[in-house]
C-alpha positions as CSV (number, residue, x, y, z in Angstrom):
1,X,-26.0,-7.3,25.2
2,X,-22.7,-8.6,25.7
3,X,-23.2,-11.2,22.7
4,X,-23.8,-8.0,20.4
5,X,-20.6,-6.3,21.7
6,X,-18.7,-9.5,21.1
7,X,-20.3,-9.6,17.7
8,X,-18.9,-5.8,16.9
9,X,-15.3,-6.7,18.6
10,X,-14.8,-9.4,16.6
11,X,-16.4,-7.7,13.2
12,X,-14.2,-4.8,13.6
13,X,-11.6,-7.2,14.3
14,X,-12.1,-8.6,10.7
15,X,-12.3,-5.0,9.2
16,X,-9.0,-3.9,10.6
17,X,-7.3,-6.8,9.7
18,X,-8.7,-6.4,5.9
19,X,-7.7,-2.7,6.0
20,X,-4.2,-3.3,7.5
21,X,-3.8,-6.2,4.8
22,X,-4.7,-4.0,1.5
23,X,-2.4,-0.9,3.2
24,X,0.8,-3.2,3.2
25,X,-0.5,-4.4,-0.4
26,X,-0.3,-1.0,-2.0
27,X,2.9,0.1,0.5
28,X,5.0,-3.1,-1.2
29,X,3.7,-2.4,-4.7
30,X,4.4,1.6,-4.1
31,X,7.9,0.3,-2.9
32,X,8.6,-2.2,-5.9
33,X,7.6,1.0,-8.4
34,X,9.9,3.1,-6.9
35,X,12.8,1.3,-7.0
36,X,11.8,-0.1,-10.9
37,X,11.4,3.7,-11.7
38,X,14.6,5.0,-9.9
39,X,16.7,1.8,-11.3
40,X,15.6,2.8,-15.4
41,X,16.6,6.3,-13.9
42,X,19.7,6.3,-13.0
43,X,20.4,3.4,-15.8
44,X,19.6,6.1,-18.4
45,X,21.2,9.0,-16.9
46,X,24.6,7.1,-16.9
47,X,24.5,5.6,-20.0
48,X,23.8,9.2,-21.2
49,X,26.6,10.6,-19.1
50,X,29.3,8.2,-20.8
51,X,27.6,8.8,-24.5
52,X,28.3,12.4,-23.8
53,X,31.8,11.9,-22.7
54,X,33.1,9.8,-25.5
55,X,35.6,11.3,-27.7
56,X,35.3,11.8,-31.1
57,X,37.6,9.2,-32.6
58,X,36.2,6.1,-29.9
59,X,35.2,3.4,-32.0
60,X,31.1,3.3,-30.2
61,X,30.9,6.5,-32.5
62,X,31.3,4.7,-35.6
63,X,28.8,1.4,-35.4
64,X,25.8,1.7,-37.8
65,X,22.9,-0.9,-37.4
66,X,20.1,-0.4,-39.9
67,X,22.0,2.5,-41.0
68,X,21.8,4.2,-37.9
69,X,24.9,5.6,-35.8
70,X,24.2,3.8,-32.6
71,X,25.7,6.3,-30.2
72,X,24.4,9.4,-31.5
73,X,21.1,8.2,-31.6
74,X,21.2,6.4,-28.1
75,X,22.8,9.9,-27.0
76,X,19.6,11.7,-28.5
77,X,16.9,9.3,-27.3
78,X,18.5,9.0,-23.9
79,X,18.7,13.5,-23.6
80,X,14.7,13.1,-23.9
81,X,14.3,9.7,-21.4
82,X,16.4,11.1,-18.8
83,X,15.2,14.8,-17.7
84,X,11.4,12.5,-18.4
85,X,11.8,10.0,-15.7
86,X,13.1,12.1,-13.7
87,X,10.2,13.9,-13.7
88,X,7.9,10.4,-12.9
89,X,10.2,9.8,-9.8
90,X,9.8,13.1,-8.4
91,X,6.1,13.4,-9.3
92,X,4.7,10.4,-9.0
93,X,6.3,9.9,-5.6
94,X,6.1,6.4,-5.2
95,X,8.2,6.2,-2.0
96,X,6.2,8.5,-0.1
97,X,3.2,6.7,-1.4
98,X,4.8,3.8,0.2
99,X,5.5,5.6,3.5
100,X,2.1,7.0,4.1
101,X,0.5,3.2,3.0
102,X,3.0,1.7,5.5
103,X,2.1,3.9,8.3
104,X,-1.4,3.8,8.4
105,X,-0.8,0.3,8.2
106,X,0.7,0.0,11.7
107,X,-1.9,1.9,12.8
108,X,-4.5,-0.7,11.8
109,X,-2.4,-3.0,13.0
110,X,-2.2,-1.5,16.7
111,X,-6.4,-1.3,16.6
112,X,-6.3,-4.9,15.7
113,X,-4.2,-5.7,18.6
114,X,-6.5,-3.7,20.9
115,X,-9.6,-5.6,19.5
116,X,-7.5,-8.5,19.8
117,X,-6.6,-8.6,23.8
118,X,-10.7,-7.4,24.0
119,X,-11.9,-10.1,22.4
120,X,-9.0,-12.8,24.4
121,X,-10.4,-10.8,27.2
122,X,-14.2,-11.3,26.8
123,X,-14.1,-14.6,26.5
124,X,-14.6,-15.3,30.0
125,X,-16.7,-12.7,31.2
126,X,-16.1,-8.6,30.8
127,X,-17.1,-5.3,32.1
128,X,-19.2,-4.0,29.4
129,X,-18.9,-0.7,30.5
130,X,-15.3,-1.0,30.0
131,X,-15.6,-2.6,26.4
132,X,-17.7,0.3,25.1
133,X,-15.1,2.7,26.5
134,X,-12.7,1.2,25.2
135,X,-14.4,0.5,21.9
136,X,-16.0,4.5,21.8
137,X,-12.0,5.0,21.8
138,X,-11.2,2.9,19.2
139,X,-14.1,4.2,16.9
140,X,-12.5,7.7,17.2
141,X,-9.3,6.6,16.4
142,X,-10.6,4.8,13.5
143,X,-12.2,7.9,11.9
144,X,-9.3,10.0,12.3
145,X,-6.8,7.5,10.5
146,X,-9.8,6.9,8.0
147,X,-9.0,10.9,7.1
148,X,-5.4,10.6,7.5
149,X,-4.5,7.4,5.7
150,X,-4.2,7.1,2.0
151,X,-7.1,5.9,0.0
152,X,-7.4,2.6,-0.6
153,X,-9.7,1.1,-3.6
154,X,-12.9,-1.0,-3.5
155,X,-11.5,-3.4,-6.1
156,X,-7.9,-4.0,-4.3
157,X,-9.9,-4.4,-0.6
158,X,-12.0,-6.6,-2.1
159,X,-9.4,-9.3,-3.7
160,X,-8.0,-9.3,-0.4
161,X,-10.8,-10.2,1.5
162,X,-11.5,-12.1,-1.5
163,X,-8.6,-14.5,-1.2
164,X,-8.6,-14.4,2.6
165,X,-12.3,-16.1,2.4
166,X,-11.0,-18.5,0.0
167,X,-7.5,-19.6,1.9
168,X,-9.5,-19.8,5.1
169,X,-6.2,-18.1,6.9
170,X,-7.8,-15.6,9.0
171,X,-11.2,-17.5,10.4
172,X,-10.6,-19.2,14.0
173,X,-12.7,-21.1,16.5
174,X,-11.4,-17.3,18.8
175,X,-12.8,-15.0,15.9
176,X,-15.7,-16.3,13.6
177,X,-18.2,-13.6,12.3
178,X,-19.3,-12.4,8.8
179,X,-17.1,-11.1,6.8
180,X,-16.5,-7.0,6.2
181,X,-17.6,-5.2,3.4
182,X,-16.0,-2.5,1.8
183,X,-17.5,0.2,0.4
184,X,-16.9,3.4,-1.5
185,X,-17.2,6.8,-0.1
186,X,-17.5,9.8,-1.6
187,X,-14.1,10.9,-1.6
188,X,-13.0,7.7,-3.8
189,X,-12.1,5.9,-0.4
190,X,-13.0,2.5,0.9
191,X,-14.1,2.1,4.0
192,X,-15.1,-0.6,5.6
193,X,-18.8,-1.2,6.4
């Protein structure tokens, strides 16, 4: 019996460390689209904002390429860009994206701990009782931040398990097991099985 909760400990060990790892993924690449998106942003408002203030006689006003007035134009195709990606930024809402990833993150991360000190604390003898209390605790915890957290994708979980198997990083004499499977639910989450 204690052998099969070992065996849970240290798979849910795995799974939370796969989870936490794929939520940082998507909060860094939330976090590097929000600041492209905002950057192209505010490059085109401003360049629009000087076309527009340019007088009449300023020499920008005058160069043709490909018979084209280069200012005008830029002027024109910069009035539809703008008001457009300003749009993306506020709808797409990267950086919130980024926060919600980042947080349920953490939260992983804290669970990991906990199964961490279990399984550093099992390895020389434990109250069972007190490993299924504290692992019927953790279990709820998990399936509440399974609803809260943002969904995370079969195909992104997977290359990072993926490339964990390959480096060998996260497998120690303290924590061997099988590794976690992720699966898709019905909501287009993955979980982890």
């Amino acid at each position: 019996m204690e052998q099969d909760l070992n065996a849970v400990t240290r798979h849910w060990y795995d799974r939370t460390r796969i989870v936490e790892k794929a939520h940082f993924t998507r909060c860094a690449l939330f976090r590097r689209r929000h600041v492209a998106l905002g950057c192209v942003t505010i490059v085109c408002t401003s360049l629009l904002g000087v076309l527009s203030n340019l007088s009449p006689d300023h020499g920008l006003l005058r160069v043709q390429i490909f018979g084209l007035n280069v200012a005008n134009d830029s002027k024109v195709l910069l009035t539809i860009l703008a008001p457009v990606l300003t749009a993306l930024v506020s709808f797409l809402r990267f950086d919130e994206k980024s926060s919600m990833h980042h947080n349920a993150a953490a939260r992983f991360a804290s669970m990991k701990r906990r199964l961490h000190i279990i399984i550093a604390g099992c390895s020389a003898g434990c109250d069972q009782n007190m490993v299924k209390a504290e692992l019927e605790k953790i279990c709820e915890k998990w399936d509440a931040l399974t609803l809260q957290a943002p969904a995370l994708y079969l195909k992104e979980a997977s290359f990072i398990r993926d490339s964990d198997e390959a480096s060998g990083e996260h497998r120690s004499t303290r924590r061997p097991g099988s590794s976690p499977q992720l699966v898709a639910s019905s909501g287009g989450r993955a979980e982890a099985a």
